[in-house]
mmCIF file of the C-alpha atoms, coordinates in Angstrom:
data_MODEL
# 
_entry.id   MODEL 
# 
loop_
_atom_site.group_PDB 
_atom_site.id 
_atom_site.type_symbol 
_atom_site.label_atom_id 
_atom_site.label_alt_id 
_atom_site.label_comp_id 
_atom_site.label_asym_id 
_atom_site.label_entity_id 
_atom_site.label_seq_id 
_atom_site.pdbx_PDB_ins_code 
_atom_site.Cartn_x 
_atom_site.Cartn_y 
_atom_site.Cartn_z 
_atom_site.occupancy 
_atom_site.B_iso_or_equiv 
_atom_site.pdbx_formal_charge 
_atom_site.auth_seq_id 
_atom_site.auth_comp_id 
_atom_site.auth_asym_id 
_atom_site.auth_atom_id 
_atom_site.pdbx_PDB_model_num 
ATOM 1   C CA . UNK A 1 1   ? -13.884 42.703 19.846 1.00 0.00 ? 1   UNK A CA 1 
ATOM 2   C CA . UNK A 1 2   ? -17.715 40.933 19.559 1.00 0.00 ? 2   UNK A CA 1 
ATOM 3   C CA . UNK A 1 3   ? -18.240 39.184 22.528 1.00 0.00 ? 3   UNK A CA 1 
ATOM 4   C CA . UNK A 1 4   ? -19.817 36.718 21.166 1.00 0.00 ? 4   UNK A CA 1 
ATOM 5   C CA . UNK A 1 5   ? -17.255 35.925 18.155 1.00 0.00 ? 5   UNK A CA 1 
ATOM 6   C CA . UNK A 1 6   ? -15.056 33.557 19.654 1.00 0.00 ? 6   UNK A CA 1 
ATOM 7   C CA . UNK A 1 7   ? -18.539 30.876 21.042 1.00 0.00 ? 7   UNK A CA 1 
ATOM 8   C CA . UNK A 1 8   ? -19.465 31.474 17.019 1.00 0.00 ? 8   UNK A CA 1 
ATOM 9   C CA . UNK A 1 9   ? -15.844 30.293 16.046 1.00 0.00 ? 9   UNK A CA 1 
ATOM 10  C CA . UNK A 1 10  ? -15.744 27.374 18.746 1.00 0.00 ? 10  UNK A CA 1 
ATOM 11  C CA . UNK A 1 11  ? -19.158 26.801 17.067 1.00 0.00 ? 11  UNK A CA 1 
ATOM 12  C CA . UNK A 1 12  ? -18.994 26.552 13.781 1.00 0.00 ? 12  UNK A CA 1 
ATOM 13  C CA . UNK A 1 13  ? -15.889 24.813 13.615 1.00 0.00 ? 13  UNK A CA 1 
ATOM 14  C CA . UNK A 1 14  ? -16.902 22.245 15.789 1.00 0.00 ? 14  UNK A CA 1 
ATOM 15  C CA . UNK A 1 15  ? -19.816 21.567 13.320 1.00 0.00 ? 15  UNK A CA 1 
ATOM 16  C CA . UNK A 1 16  ? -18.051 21.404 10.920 1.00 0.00 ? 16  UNK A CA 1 
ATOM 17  C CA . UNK A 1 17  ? -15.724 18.482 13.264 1.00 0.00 ? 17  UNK A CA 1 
ATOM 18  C CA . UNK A 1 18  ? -19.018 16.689 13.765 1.00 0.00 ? 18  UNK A CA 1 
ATOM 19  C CA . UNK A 1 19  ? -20.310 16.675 10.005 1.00 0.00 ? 19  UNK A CA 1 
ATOM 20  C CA . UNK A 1 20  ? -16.674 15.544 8.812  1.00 0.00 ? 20  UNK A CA 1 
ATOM 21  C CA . UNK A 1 21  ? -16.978 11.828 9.915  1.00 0.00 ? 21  UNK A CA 1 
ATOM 22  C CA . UNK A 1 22  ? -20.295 11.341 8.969  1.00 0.00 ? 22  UNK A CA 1 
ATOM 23  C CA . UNK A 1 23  ? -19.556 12.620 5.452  1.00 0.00 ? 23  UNK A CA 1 
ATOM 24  C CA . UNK A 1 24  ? -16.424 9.737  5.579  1.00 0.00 ? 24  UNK A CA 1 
ATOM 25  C CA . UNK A 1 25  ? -19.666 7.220  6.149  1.00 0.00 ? 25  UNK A CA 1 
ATOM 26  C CA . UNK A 1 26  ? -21.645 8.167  3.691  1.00 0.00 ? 26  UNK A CA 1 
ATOM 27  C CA . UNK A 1 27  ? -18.703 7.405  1.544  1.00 0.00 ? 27  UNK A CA 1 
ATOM 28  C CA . UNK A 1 28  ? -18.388 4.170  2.669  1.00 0.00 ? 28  UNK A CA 1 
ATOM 29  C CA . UNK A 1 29  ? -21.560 3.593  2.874  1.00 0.00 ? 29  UNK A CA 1 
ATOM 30  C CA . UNK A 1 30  ? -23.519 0.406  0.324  1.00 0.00 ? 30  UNK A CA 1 
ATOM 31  C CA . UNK A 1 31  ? -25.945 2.536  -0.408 1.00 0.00 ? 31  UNK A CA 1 
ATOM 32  C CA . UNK A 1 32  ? -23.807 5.583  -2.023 1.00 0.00 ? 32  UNK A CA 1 
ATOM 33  C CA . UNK A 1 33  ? -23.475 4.934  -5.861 1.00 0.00 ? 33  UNK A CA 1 
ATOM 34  C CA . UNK A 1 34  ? -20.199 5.459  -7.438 1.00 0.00 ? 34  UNK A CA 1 
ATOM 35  C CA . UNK A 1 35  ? -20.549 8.248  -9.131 1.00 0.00 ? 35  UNK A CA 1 
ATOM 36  C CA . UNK A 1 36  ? -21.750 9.626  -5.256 1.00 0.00 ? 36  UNK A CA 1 
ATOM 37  C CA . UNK A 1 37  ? -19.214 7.926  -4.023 1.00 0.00 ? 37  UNK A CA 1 
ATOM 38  C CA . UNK A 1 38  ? -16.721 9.597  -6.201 1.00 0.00 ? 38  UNK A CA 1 
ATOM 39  C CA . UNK A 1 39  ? -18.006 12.982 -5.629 1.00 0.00 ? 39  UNK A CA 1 
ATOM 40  C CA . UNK A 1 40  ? -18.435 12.699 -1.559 1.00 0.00 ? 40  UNK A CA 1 
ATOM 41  C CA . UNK A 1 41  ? -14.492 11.731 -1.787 1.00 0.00 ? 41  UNK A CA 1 
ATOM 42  C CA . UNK A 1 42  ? -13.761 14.787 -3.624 1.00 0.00 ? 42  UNK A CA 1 
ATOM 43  C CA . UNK A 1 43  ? -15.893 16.795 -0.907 1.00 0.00 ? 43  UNK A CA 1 
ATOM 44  C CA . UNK A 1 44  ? -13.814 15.113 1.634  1.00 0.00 ? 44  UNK A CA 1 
ATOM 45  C CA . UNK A 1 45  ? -10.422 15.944 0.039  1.00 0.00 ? 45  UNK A CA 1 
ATOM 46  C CA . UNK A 1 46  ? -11.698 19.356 -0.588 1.00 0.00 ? 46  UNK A CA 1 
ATOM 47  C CA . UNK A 1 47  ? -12.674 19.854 2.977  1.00 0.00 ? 47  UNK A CA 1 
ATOM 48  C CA . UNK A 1 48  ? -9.230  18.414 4.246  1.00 0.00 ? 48  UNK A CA 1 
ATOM 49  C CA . UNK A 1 49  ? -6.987  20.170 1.940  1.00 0.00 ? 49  UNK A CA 1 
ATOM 50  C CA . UNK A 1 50  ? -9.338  23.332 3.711  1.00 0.00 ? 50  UNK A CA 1 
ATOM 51  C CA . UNK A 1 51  ? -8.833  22.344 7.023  1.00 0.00 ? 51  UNK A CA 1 
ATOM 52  C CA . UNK A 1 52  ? -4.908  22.114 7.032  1.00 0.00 ? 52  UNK A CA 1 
ATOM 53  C CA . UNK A 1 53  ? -4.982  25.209 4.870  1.00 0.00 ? 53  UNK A CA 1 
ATOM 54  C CA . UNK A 1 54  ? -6.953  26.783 7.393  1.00 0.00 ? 54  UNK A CA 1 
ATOM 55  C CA . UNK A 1 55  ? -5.173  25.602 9.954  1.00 0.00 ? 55  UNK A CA 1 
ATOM 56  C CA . UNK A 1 56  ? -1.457  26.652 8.697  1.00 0.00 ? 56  UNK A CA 1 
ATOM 57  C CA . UNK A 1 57  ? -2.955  30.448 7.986  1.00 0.00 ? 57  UNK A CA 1 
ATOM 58  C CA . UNK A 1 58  ? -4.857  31.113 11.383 1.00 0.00 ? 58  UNK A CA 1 
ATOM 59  C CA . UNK A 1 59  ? -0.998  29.818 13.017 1.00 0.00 ? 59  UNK A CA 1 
ATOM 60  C CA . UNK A 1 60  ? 1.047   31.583 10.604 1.00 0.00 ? 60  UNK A CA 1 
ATOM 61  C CA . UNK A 1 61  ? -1.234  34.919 11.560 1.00 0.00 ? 61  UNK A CA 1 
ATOM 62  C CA . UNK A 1 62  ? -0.898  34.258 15.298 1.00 0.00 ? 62  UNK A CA 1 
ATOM 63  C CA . UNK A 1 63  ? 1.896   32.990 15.586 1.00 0.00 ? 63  UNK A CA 1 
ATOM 64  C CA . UNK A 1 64  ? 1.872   29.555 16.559 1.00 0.00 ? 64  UNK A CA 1 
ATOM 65  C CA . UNK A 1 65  ? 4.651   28.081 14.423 1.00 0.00 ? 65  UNK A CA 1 
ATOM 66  C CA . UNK A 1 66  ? 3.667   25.134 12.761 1.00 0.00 ? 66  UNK A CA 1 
ATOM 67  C CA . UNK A 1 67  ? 0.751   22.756 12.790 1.00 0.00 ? 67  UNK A CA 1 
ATOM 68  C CA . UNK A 1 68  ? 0.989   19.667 14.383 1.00 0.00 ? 68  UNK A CA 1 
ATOM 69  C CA . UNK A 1 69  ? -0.140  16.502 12.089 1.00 0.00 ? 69  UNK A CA 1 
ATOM 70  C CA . UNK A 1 70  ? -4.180  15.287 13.052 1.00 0.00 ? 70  UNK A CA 1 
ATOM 71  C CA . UNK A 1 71  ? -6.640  14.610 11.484 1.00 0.00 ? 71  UNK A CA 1 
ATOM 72  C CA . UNK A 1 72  ? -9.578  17.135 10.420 1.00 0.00 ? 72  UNK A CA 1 
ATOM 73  C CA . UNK A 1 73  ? -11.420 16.842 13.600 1.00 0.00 ? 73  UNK A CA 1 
ATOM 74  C CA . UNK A 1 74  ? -8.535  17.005 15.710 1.00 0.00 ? 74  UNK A CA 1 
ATOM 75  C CA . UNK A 1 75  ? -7.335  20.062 13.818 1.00 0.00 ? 75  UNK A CA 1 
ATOM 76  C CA . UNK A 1 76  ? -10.517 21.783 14.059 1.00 0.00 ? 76  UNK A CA 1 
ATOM 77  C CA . UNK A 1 77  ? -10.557 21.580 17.692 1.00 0.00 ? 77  UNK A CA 1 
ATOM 78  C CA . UNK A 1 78  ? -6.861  22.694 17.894 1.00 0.00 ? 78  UNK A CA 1 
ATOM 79  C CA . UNK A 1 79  ? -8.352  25.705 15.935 1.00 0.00 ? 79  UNK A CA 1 
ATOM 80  C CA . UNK A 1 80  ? -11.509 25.908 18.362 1.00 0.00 ? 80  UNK A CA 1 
ATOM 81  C CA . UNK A 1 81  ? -9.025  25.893 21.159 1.00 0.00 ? 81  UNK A CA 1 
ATOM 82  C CA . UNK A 1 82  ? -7.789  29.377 19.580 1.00 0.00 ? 82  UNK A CA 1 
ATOM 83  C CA . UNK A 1 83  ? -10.951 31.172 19.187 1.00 0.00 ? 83  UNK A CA 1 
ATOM 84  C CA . UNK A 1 84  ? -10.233 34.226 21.594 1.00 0.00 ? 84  UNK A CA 1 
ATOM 85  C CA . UNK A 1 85  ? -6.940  34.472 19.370 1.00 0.00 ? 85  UNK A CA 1 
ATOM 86  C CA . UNK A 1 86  ? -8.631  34.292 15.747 1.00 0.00 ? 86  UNK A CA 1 
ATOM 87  C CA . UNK A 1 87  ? -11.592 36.487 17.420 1.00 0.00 ? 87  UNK A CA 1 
ATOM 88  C CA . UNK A 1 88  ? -8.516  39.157 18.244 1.00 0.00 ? 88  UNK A CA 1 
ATOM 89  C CA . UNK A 1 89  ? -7.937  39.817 14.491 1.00 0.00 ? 89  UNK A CA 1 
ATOM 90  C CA . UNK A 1 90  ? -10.975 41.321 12.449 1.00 0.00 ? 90  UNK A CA 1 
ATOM 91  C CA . UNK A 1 91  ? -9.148  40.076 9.372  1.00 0.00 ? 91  UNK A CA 1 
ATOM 92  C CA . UNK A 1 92  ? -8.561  36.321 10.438 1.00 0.00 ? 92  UNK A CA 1 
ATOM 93  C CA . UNK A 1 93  ? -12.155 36.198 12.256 1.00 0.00 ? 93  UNK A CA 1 
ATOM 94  C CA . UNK A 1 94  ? -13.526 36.753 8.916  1.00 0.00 ? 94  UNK A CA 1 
ATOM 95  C CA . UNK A 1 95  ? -11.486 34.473 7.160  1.00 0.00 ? 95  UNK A CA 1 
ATOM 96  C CA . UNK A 1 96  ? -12.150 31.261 9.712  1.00 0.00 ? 96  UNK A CA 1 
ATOM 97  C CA . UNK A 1 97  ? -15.872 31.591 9.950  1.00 0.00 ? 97  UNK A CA 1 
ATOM 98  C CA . UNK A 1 98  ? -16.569 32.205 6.192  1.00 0.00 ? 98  UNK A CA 1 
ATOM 99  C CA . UNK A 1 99  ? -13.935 28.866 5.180  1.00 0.00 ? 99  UNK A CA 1 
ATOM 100 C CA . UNK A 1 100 ? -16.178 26.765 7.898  1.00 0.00 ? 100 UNK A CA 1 
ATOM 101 C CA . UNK A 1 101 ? -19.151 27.948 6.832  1.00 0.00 ? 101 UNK A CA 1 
ATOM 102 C CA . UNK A 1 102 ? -18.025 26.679 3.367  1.00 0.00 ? 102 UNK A CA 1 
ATOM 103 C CA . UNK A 1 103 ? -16.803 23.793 4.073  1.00 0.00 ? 103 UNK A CA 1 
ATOM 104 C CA . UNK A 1 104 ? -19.611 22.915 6.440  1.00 0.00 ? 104 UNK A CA 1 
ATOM 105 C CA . UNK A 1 105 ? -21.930 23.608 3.299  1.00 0.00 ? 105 UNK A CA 1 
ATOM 106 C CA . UNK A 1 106 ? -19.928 21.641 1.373  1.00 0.00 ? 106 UNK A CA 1 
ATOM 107 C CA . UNK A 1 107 ? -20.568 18.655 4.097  1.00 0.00 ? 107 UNK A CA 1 
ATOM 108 C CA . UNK A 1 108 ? -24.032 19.252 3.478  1.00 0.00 ? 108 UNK A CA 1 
ATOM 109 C CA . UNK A 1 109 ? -24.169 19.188 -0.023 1.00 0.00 ? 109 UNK A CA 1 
ATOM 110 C CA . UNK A 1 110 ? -23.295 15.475 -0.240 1.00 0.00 ? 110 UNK A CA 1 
ATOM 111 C CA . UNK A 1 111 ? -24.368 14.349 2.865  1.00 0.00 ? 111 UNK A CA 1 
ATOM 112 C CA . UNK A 1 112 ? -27.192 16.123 4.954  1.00 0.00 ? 112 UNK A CA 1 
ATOM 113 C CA . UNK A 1 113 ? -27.369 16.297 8.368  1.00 0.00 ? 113 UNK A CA 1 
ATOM 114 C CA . UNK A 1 114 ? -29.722 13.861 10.657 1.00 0.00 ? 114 UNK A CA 1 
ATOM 115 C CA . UNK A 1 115 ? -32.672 16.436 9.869  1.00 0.00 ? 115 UNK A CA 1 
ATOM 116 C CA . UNK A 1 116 ? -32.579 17.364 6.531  1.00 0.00 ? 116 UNK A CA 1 
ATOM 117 C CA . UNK A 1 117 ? -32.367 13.439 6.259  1.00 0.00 ? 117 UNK A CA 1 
ATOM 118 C CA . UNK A 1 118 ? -35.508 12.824 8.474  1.00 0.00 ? 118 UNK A CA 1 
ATOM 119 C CA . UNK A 1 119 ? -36.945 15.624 6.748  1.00 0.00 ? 119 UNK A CA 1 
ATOM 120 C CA . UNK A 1 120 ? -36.473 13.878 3.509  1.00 0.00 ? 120 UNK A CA 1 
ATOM 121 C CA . UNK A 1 121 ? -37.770 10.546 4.702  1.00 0.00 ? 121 UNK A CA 1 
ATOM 122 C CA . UNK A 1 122 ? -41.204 12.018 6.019  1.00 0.00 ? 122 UNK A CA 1 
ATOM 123 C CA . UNK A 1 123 ? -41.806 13.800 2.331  1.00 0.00 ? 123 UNK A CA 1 
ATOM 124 C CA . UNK A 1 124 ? -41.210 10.492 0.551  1.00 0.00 ? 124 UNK A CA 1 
ATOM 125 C CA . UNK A 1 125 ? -43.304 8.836  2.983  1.00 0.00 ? 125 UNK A CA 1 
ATOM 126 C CA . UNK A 1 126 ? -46.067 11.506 2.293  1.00 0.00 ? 126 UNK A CA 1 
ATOM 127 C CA . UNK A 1 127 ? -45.913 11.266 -1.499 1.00 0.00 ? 127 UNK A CA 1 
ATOM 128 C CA . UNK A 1 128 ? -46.310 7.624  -1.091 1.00 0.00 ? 128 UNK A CA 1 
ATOM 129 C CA . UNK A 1 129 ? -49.182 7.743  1.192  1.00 0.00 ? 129 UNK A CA 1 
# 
């Protein structure tokens, strides 16, 4: 087993628990079109449907009966809480960190992080300058 597999797990899942809500705001948010709207809703059903997906497979495979209800953040830390488990099993350990990584991307797609945004912000200033 990698040493370092399960603090990549706890990591990248609980990314993916911080980037969750704030792609729920930018759905709400005034300044999201609807069309944007529409399609940062589907990103958030996507990644949910993932999540408990996720969830039910990395239990099933370890056998933790099954999931209790939550919401995405709270099951992502349940699944955090089971990293040295899911790091134990070369087949699930795959599984777990390529599904975050997607989803996390798929976060990202439709609502970037703090940086990208202040990234964004100081190029348009630039241009405009």
């Amino acid at each position: 087993m990698n040493e370092k597999r399960p603090p990549d797990i706890r990591i990248r899942l609980e990314r993916l628990a911080v980037r969750f809500p704030e792609l729920l705001a930018a759905a709400a948010s005034d300044a999201a079109g609807a069309v944007t709207c529409l399609h940062i809703r589907d990103v958030a059903r996507d990644v949910t449907d993932g999540v408990v997906e996720l969830e039910e497979a990395v239990l099933a495979r370890i056998g933790g009966g099954r999931p209790r209800r939550g919401d995405v953040p709270a099951r992502l830390r349940r699944l955090a809480a089971v990293a040295d488990l899911i790091a134990g099993d070369e087949v699930l350990v795959g599984h777990v960190l390529s599904e975050a990584d997607r989803m996390a991307l798929r976060c990202d797609e439709v609502a970037p992080g703090r940086d990208e945004v202040a990234l964004r912000r100081d190029e348009v200033r630039a241009r405009n300058n």
